[in-house]
N, C-alpha and C positions, 0 to 999 in steps of 0.2 A: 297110315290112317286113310280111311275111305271118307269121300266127301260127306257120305248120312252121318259115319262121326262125326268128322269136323263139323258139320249143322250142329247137329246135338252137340259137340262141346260149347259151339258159340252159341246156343239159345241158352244151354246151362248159367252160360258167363253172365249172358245179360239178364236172365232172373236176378241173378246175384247181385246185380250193380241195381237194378231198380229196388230188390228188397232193400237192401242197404242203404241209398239214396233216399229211400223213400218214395218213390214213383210208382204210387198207387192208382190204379184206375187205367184210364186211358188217355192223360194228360199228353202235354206235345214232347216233355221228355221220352217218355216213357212209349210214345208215338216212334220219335225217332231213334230211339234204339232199336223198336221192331224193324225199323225200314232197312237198319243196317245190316242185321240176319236177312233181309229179304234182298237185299241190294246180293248178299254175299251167297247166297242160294243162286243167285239168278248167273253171277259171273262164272260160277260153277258148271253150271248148265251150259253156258255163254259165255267163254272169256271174252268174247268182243261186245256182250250186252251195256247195253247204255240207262242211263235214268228211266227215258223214257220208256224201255224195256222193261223197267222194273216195275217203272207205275203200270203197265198193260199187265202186268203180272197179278196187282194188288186190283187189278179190277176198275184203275178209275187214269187219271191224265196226269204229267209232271204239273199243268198247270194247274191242273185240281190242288195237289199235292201243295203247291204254294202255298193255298187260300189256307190251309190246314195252321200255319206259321205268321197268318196275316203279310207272308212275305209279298211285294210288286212282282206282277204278274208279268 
């Protein structure tokens, strides 16, 4: 299996859990399942890529990334 599969199977996956789940929209669930396709795209690319690699990836900071979960910064 070539990594664009495995992408595509793991975005396929998490359509299915958020259909199913119900995590419609852009909710923080349904936030961080995307992140985890994007975390696993990045390590791909990167097996030494870190968080913060990921979030340079999504365009913004892990600390940004926090504020999204109300998590302490």
């Amino acid at each position: 299996m070539t990594s664009e599969e495995l992408i595509e199977h793991a975005e396929e996956a998490a359509t299915m859990v958020k259909w199913e789940l119900r995590f419609y929209g852009d909710g923080p669930e349904s936030d961080a399942i995307d992140l985890v396709i994007a975390a696993l795209r990045k390590r791909l690319e990167d097996p030494e890529a870190t968080m913060d690699d990921v979030a340079k990836s999504q365009g913004t900071s892990l600390d940004e990334m926090r504020t999204w979960w109300h998590w302490n910064v």
